[in-house]
Structure formats: C-alpha cells, structure tokens
Backbone as a ProteinNet text record, in pm:
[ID]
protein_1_A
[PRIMARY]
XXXXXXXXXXXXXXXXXXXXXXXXXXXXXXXXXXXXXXXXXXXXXXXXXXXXXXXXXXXXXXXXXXXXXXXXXXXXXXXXXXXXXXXXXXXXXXXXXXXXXXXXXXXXXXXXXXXXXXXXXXXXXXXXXXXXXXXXXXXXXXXXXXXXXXXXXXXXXXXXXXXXXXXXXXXXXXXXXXXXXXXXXXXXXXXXXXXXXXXXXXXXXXXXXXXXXXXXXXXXXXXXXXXXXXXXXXXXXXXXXXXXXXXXXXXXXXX
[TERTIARY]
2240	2285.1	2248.4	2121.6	2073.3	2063.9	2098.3	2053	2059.6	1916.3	1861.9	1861.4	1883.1	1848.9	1835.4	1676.8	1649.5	1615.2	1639.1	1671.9	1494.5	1570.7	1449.9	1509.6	1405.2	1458.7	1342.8	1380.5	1300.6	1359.1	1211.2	1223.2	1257.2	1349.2	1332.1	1257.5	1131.4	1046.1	963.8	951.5	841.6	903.1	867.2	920.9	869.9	975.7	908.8	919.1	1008.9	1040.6	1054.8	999.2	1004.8	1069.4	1150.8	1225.6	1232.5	1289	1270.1	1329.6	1330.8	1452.9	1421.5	1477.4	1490.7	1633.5	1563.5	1715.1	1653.3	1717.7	1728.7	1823.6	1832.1	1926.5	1941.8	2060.7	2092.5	1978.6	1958.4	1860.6	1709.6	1665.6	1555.4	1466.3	1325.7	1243.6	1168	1130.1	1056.2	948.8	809.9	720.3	737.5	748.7	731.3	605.3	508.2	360.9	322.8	245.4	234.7	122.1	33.6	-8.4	87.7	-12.6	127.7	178.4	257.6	333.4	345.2	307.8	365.9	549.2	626.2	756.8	832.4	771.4	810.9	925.2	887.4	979.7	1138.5	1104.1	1236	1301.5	1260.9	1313.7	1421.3	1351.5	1398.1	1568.8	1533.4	1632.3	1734.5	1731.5	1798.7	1886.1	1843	1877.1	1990.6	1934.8	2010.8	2166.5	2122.7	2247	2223.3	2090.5	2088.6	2034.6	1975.1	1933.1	2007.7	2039.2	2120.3	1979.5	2027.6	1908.3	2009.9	1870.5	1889.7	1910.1	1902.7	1926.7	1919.3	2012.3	1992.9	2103.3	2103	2230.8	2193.5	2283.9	2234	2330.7	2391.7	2448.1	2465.2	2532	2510.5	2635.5	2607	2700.9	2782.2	2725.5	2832.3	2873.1	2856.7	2925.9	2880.7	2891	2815.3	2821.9	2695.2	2658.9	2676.4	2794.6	2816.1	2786.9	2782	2788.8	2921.9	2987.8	3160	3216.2	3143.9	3188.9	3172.8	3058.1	3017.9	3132.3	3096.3	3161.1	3146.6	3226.9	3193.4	3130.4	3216.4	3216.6	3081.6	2993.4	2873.6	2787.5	2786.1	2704.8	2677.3	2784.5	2769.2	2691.7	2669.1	2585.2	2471.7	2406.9	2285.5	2208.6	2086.4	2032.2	1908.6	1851.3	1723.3	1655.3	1480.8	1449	1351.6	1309.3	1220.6	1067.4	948.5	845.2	810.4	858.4	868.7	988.7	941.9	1118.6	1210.7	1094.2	1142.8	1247.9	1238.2	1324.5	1437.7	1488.5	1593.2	1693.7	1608.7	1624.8	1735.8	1877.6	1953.6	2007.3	2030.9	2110.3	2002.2	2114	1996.3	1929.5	1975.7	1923.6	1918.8	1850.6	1831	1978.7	2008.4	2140.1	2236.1	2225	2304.2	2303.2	2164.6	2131.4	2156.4	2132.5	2181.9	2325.5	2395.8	2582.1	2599.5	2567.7	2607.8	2683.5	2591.9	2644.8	2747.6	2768	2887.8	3029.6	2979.3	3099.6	3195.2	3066.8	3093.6	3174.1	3092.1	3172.9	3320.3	3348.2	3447.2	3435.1	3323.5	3313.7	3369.3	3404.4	3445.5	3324.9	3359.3	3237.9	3091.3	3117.6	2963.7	2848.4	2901.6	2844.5	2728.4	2815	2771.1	2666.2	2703.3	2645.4	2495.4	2479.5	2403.4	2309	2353.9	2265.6	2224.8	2289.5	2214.2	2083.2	2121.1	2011.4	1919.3	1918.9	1814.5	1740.4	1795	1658.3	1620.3	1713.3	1613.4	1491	1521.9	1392.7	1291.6	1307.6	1258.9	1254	1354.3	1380.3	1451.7	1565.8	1647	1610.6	1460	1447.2	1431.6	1429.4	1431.7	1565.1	1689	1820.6	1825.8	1820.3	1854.5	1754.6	1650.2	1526.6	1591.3	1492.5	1502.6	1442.8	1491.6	1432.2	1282.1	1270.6	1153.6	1055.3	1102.8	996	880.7	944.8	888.1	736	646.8	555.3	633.7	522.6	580.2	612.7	552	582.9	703.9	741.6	877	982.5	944	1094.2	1084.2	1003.1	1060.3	1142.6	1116	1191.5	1328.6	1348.3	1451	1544.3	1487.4	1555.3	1606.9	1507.7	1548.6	1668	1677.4	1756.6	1894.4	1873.6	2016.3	2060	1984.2	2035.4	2095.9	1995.2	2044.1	2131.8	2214	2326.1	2404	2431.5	2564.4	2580.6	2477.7	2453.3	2464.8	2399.2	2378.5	2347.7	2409.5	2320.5	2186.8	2180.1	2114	1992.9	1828.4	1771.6	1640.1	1626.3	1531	1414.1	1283.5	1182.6	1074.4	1075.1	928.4	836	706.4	611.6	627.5	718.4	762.2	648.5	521.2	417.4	303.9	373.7	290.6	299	369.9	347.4	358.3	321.5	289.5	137.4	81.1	-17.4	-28.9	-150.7	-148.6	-42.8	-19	97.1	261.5	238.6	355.2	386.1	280.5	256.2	314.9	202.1	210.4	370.9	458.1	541.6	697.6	678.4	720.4	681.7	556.7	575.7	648.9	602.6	671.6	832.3	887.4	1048.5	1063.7	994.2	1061.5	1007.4	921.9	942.3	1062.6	1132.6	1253	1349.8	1310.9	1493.4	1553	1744.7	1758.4	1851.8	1798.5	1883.8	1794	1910	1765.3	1736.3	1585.1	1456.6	1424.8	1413.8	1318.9	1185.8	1091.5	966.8	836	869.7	790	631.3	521	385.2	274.7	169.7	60.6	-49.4	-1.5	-90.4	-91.6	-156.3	-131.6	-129.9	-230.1	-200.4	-81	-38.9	162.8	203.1	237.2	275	273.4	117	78.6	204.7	182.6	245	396.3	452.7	625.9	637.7	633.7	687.1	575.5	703.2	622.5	632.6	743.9	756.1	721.4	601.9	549.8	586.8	668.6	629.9	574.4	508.6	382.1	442.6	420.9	451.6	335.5	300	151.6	154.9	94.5	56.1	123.4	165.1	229.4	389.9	424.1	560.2	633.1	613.4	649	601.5	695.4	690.6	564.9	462.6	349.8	373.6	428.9	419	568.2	612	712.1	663.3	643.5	633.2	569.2	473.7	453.7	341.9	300.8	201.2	61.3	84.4	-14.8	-114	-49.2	-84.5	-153.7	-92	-88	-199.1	-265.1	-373.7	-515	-456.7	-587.2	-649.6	-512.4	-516.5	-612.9	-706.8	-786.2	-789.7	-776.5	-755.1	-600.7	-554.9	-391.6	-371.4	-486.5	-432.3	-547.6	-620	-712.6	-648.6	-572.2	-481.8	-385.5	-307.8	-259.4	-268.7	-452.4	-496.1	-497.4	-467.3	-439.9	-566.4	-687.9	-793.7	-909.6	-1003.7	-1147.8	-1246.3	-1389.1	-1482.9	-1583.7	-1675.7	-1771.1	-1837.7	-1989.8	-2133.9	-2111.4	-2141.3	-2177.9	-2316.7	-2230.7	-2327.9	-2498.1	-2490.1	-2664.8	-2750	-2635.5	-2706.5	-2660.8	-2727.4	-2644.3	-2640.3	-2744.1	-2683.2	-2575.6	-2538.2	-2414.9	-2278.9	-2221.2	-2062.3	-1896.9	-1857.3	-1738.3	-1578.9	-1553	-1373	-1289.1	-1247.6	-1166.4	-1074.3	-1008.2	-837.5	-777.4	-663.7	-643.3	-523.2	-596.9	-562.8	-629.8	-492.2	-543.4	-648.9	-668.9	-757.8	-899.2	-991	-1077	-1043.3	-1108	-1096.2	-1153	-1219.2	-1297.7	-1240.1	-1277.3	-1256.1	-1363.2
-2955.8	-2917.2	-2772.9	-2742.3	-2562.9	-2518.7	-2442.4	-2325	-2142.1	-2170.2	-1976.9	-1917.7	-1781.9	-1711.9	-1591.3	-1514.5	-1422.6	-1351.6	-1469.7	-1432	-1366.7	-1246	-1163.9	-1145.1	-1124.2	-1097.9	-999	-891.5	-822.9	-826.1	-842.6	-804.9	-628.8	-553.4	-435.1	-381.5	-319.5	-308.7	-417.9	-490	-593.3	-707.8	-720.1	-833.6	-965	-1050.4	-1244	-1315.9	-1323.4	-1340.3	-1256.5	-1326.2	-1200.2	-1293.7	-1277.3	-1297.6	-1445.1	-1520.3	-1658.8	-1750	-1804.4	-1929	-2041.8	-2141.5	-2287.7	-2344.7	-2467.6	-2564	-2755.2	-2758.4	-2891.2	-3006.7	-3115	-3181.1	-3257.3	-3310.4	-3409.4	-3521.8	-3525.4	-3666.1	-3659.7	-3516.6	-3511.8	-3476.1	-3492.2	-3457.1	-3371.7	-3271.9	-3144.7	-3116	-3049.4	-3021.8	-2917.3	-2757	-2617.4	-2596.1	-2564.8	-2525.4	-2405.8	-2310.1	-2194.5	-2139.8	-2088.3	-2004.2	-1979.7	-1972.9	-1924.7	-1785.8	-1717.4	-1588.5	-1566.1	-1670	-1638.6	-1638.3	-1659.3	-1685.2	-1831.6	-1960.9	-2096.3	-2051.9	-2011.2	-2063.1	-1950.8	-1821.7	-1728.7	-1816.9	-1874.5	-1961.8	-2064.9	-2148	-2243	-2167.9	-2037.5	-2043.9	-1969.1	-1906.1	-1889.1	-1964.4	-2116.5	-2243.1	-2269.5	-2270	-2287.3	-2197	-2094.2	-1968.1	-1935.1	-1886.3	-1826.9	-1671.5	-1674.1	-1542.8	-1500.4	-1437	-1425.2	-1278.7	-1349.9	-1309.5	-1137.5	-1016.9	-877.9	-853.1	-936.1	-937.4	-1085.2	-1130.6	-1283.6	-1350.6	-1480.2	-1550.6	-1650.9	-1758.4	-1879.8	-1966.1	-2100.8	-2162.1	-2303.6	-2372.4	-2510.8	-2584.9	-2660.4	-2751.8	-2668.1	-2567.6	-2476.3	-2360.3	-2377.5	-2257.5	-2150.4	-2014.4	-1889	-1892.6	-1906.2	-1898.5	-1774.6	-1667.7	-1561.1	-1564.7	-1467.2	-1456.6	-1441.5	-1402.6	-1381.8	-1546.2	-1618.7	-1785.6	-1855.3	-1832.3	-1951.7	-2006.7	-2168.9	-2224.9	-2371.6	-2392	-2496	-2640	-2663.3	-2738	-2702.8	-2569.9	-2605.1	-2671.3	-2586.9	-2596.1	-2786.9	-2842.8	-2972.3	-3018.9	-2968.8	-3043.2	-3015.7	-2887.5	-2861	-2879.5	-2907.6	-2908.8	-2861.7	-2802.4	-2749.5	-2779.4	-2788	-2813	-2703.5	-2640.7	-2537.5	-2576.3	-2512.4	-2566.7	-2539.7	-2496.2	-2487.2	-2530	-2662.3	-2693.1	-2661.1	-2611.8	-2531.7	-2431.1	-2347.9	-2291.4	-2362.3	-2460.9	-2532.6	-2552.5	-2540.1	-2647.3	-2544.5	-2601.8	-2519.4	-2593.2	-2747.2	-2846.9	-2872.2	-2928.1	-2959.2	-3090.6	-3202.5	-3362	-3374.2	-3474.9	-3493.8	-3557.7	-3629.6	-3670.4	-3597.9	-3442.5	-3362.6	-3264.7	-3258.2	-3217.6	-3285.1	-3431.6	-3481.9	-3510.6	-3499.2	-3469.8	-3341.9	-3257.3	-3168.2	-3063.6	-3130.5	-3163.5	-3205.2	-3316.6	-3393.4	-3371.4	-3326.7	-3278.8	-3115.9	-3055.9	-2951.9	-2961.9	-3090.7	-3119	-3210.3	-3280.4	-3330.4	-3476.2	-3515.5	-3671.6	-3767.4	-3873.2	-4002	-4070.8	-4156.2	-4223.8	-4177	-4092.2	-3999.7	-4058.3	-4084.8	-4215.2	-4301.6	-4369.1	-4478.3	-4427.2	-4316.6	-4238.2	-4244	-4104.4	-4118.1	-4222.3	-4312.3	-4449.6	-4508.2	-4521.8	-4594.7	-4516.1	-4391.4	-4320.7	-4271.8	-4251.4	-4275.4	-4380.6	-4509.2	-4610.5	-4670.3	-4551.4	-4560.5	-4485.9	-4386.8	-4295.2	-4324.5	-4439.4	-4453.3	-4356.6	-4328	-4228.6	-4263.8	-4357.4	-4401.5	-4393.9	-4390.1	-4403.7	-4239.7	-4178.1	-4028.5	-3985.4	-4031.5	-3967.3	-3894.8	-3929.3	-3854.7	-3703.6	-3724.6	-3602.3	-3463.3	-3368.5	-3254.2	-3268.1	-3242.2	-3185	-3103.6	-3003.9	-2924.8	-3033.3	-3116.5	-3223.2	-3281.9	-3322	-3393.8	-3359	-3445.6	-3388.2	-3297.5	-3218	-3188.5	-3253	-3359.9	-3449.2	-3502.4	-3561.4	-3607.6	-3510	-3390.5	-3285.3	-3278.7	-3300.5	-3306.9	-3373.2	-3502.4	-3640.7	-3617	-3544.5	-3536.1	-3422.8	-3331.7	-3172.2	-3273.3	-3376	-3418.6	-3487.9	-3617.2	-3684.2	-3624.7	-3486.9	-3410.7	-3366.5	-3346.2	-3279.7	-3407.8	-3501.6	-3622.6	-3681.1	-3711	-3754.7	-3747.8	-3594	-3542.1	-3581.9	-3632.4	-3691.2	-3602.2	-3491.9	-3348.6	-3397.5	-3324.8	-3368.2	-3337.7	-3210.1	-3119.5	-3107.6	-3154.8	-3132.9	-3066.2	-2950.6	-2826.7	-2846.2	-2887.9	-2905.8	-2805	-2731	-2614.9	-2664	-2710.4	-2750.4	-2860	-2963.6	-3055.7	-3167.4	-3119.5	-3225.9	-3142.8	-3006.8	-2950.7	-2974.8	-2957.3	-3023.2	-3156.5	-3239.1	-3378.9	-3442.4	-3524.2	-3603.7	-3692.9	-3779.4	-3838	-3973.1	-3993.7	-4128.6	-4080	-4020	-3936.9	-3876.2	-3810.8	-3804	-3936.5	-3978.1	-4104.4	-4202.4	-4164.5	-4223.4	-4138.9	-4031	-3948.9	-3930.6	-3944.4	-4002.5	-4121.4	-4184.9	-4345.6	-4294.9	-4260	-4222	-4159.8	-4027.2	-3935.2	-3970.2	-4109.9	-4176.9	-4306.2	-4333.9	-4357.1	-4315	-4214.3	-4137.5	-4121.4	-4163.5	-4143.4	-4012.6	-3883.2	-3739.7	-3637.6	-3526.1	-3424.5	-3369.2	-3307	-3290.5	-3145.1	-3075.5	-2985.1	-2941.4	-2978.4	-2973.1	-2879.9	-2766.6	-2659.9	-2711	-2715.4	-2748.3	-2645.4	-2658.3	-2626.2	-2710.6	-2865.3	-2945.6	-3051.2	-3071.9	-3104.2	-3289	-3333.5	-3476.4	-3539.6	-3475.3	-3485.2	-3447.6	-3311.7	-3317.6	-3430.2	-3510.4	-3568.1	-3725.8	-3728.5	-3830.6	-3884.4	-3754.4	-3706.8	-3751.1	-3664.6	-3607.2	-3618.5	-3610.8	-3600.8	-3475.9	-3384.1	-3259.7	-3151.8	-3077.4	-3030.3	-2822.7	-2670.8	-2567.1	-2518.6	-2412.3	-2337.8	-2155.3	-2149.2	-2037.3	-1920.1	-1803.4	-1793.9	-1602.9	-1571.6	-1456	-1294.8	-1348	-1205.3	-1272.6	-1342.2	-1470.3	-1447.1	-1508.4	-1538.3	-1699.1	-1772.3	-1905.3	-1909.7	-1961.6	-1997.3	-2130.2	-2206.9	-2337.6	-2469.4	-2508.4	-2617.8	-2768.9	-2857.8	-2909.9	-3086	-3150	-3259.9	-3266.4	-3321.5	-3237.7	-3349.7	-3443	-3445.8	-3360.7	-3320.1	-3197.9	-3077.9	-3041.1	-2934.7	-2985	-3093.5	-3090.1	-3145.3	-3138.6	-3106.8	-2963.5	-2851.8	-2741	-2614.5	-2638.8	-2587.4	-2416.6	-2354.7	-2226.6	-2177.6	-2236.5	-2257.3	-2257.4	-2353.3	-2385.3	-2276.2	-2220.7	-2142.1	-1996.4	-1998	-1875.3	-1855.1	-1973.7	-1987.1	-1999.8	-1977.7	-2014.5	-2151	-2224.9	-2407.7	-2446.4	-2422.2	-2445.5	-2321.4	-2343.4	-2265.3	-2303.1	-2279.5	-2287.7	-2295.4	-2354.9	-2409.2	-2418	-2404.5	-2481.6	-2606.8	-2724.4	-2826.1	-2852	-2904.3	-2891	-2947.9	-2989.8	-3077.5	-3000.8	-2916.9	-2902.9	-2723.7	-2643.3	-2510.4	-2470.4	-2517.1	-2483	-2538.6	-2599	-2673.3	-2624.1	-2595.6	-2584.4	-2634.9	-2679.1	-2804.9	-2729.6	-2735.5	-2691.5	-2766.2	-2730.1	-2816.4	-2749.7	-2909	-2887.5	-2899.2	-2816	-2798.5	-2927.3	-3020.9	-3151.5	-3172.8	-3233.8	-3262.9	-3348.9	-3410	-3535.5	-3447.1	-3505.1	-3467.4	-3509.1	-3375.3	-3372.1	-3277.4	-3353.2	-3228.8	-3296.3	-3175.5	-3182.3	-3121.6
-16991.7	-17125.3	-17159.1	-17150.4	-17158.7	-17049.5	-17063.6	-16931.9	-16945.2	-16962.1	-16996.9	-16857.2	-16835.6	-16697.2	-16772.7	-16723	-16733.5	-16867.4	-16997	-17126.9	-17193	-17297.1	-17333.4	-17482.9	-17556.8	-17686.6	-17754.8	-17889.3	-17914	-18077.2	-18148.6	-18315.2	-18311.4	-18311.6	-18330.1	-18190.5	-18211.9	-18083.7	-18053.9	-18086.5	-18048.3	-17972.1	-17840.1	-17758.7	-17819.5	-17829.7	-17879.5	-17749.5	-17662.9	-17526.6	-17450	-17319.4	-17187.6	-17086.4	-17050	-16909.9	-16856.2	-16996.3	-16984.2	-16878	-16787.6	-16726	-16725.9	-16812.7	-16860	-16823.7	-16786.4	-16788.4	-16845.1	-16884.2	-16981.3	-16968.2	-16904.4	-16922.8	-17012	-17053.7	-17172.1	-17130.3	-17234.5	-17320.9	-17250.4	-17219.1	-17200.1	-17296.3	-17342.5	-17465.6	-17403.1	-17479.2	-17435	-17489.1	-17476.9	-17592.3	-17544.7	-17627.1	-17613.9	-17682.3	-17567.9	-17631.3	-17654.8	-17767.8	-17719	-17874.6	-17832.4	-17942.8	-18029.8	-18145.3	-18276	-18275.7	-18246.7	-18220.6	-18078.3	-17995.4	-17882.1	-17834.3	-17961.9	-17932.4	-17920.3	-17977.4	-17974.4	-18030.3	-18205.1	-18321.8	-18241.7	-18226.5	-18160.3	-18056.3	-17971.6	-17851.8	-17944.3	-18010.8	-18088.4	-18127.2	-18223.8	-18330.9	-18204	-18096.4	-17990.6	-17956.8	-17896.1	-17887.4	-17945.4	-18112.6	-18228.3	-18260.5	-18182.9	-18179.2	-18348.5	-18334.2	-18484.5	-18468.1	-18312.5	-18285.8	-18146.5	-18056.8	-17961.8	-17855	-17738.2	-17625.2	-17645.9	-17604.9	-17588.3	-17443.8	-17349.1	-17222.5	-17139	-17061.2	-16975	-17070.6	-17024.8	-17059.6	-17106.1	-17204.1	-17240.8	-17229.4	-17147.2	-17169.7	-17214.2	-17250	-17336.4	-17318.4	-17231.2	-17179.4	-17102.1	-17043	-16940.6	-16976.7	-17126.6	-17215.8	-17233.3	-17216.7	-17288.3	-17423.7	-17451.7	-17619.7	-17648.4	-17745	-17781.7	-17890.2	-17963.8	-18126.3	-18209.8	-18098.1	-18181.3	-18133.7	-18034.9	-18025.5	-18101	-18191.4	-18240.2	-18375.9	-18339.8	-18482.2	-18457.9	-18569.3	-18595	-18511.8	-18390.7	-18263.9	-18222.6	-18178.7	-18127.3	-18248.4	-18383.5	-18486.7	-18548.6	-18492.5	-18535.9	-18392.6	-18316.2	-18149.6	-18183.3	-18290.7	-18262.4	-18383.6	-18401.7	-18541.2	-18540.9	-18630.2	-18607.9	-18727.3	-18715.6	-18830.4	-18823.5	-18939	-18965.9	-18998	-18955.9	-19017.7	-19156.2	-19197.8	-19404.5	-19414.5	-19452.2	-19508.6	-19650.2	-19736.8	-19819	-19809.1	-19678.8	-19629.9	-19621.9	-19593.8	-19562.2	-19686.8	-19774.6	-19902.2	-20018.5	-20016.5	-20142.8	-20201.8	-20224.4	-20287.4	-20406.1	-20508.1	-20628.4	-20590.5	-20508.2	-20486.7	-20393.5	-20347.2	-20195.9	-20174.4	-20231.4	-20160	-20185.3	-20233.9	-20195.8	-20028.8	-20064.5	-19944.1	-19849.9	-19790.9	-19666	-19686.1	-19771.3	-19754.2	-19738.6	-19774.6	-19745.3	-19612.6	-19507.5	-19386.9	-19321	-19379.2	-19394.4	-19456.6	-19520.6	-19621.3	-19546	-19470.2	-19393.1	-19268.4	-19215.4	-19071.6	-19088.2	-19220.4	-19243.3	-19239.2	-19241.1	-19207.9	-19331	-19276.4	-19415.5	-19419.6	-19511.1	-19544	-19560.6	-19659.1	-19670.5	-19774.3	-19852	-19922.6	-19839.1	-19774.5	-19667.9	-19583.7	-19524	-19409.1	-19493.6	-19605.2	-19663.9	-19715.1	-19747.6	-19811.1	-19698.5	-19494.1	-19446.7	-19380.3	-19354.6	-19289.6	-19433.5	-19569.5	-19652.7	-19633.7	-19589.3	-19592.6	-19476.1	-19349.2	-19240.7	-19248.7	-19333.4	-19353.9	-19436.5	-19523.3	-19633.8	-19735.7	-19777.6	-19878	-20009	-19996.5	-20095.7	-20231.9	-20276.2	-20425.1	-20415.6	-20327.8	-20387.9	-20431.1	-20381.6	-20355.2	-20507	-20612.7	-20718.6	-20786.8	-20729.3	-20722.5	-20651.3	-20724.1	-20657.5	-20497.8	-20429.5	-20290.9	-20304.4	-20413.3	-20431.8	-20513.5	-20574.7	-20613.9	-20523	-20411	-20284.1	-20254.8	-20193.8	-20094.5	-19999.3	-19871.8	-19811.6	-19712.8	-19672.5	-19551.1	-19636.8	-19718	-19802.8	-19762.2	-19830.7	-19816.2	-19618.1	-19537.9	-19379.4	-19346.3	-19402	-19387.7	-19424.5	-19545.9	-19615.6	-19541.1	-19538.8	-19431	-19275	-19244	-19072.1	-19109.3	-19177.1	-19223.3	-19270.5	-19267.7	-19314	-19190.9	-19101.8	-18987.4	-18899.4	-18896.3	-18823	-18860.2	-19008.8	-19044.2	-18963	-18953.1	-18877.5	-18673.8	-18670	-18565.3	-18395.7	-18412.9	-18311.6	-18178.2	-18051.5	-17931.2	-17921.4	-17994.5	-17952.3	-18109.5	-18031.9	-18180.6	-18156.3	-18253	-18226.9	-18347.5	-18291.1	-18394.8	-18382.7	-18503.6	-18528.3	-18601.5	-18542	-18568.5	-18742.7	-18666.9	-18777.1	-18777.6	-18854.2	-18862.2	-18938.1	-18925.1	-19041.2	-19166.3	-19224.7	-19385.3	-19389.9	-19312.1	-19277.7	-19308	-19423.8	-19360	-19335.2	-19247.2	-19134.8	-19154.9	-19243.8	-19287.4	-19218	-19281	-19250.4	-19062.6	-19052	-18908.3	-18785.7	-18822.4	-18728	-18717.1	-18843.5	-18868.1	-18791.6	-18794.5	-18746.8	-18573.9	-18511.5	-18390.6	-18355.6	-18410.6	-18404.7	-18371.9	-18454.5	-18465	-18341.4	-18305.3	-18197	-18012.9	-18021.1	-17922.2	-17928.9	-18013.9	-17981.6	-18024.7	-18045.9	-18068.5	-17917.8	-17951.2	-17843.5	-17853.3	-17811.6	-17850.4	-17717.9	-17695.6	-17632.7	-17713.1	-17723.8	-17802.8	-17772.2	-17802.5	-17809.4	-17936.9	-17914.2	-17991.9	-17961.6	-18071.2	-18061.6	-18121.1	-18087.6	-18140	-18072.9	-18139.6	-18078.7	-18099.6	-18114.9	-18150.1	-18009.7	-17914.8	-17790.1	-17770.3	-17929.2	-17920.9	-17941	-18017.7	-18041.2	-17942	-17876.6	-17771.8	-17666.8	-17630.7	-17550	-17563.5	-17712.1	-17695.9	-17692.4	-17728.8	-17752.8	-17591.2	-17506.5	-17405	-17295.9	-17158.2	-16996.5	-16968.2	-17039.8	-17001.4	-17089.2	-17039	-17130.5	-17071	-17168.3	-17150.8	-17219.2	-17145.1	-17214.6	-17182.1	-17330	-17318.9	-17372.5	-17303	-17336.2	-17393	-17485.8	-17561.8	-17515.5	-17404.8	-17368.7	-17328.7	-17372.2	-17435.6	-17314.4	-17213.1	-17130.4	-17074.8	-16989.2	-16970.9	-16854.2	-16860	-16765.2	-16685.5	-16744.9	-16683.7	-16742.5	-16681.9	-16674.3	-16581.1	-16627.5	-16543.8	-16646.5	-16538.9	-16631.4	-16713.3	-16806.7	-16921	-16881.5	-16826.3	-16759.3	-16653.1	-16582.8	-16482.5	-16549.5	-16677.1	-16728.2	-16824.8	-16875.1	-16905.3	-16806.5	-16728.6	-16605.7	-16560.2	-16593.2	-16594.8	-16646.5	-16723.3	-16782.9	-16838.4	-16719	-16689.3	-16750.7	-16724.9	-16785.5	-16928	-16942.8	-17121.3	-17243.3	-17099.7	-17217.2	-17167.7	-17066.1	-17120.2	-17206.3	-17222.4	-17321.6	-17467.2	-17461.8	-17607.6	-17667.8	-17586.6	-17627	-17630.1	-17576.8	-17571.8	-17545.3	-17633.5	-17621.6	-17597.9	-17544	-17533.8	-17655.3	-17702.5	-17829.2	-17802.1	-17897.9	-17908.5	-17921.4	-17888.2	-17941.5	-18044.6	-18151.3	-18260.1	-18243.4	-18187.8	-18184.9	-18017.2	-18006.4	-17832	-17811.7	-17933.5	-17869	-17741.6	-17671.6	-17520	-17393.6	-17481.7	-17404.2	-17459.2	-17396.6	-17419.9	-17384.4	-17458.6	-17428.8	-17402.1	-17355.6	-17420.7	-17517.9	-17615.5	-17755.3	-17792.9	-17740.1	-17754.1	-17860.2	-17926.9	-18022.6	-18117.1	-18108.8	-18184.1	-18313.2	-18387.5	-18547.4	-18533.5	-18427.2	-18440.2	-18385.2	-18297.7	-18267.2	-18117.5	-18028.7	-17856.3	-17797.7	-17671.2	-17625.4	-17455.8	-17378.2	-17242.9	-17154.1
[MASK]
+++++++++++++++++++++++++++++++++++++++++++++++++++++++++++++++++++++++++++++++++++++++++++++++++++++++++++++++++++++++++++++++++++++++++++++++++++++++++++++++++++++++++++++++++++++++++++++++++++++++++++++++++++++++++++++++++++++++++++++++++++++++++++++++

C-alpha cells in the first residue's frame, strides 16, 4: 500500500526527514517511534498528502502521490488524526462534526451512519454538545469517530493517547487491537506501542529511520533505543549507586 524511496523533507532550512525508505502493506499495524521532534508527526502528515517529500518518491497503492493529484478518491482512503484534537475541531456539534465527512464524500444514510458508530464509541449522549465542551480524551473519540465514519484504508495516528486518561486509554487500546484497517501509529510511549503492534520504526534525533523490524527485538536493543532517546539511564531512588535504564511508559518500567 505505501511505498517511500529515498524521501527527505525540510521546514524551510531545517531537515524533519532524512532519506527515508518504507514500505507497508495493506492491513498491516505499525508503531512509528521516535523522540519528540525527531520527525513522527511530518512523516505522518506526508502519508496524509498534507505535506509533500523535497526529494524521493511516495507511492500508495502504486500511485505517485503529487500535489497537483490529489483529490477526492485518495482523501477518502486516508485519515489522520492529530494529537490536539482541538485542532481538528470546526463544526458547532459533535454530530456535525462526524457528518461532516460524509456529507463531503457523498454518502446516504448519514443519519444512520452517524448514530451507529456514535454508540460504538460511546458517544451518543454527546451528539448535540459542542465538540469544545468535551474532555480531551472525549473530543479524540469524537475527531476518530469522524474519520472512521467515512471508512479510510488508510489510518494515520499522532500520539492519540495524549489527551487521554487512563479510562480512556485502555479503551482505546482495546479498539486498535481489533481494528481491522492499516495503521500507522506515531508514539513515544513504548507500552502502547508494545501492545498495538509486532512492527515496530524508530526513527532517531538526526530523523532518519534506525530500525524496522519486530519490536520485540528492538526492545532487547538497548543501545538502539537510548539512541533514539526512548530510554535513559537513572539513580534508583533508595540505592544512588545503582543505575537502571527507564523506558519511557505512562506506566512504570525499568530494564
């Protein structure tokens, strides 16, 4: 389904990617790991064809992703969710917001659509609320649920567990071990990762890809993941002379 060769991208002067090559097949789940500014979220909105590579190629389902191509036909395959979903957010109701989509791509039965995936999400008593009312784990639910309506091959997550707590979290794993879609999931939280996905990349501070492969392996790796910044070295509190490596999980972990 993806396939990057050679792809590089730059804010102005500042490189976010360096000389990427990925390939992805349909209905595989991905975790993209990486320090925060190492280039996850740019990869993502790439993906998305919201940013377009300064050198290398991107294709999707075979296709060269251009900027004078795009329309409608890819834009309904791909969906992305942002980690502020505030960002997302321009409808006055939530159930404007998850039609809205719909209404774009041309679908019937939007009504319907809407009301059954609200109370897959457990959302339905929100539908008449502002979107900005919400918790923030609420307005995620609500931003995913808009994207998933429209029913995308293709689904791009930036650190969607941050404005999440742990209710919310856990509920949201639950879901994206059985969703059945390909995945791409940007984190730097490695217990999510751990539990999303077998395939784990790491992409590391000078934003280039270090590692592809299975994320088991890759947390045996040590050297790997503290180049990547995924893990550091600590005092242990009761023993300053001892020192642990701790991995960067909401929960608590040491290695």
């Amino acid at each position: 389904m993806i396939d990057l060769e050679n792809v590089s991208f730059k804010y102005e002067d500042k490189l976010a990617l360096n000389d990427i090559n990925l390939k992805i097949k349909a209905g595989e789940k991905v975790v993209l790991l990486g320090n925060n500014g190492s280039g996850k979220s740019t990869l993502l909105r790439l993906l998305a064809g919201l940013y377009f590579a300064n050198s290398g190629t991107y294709l999707f389902e075979k296709e060269l992703v251009k900027k004078r191509k795009m329309g409608k036909a890819f834009r309904k395959k791909v969906g992305i969710l942002f980690q502020n979903p505030e960002s997302m957010i321009f409808n006055p109701t939530v159930y404007d917001e998850i039609a809205f989509s719909l209404k774009e791509f041309d679908f019937d039965h939007i009504e319907d659509r809407v009301n059954q995936i609200s109370k897959e999400f457990g959302i339905t008593q929100h539908l008449k609320k502002s979107p900005l009312s919400l918790s923030g784990g609420e307005k995620q639910k609500v931003m995913l649920a808009a994207i998933l309506v429209y029913e995308p091959q293709l689904l791009l997550l930036d650190e969607p567990t941050a404005a999440m707590d742990p209710s919310s979290s856990g509920w949201f794993i639950d879901f994206m071990i059985d969703i059945q879609k390909t995945v791409v999931l940007a984190t730097h939280d490695l217990s999510h990762a751990y539990e999303i996905s077998e395939r784990a990349i790491v992409i590391d501070e000078e934003h280039k890809k270090i590692y592809d492969g299975d994320i088991e392996v890759l947390f045996e790796d040590l050297d790997l993941l503290q180049r990547a910044n995924l893990i550091h070295k600590h005092k242990v509190k009761k023993n300053i002379y001892n020192t642990k490596y701790h991995l960067h999980f909401k929960g608590e972990g040491h290695v």
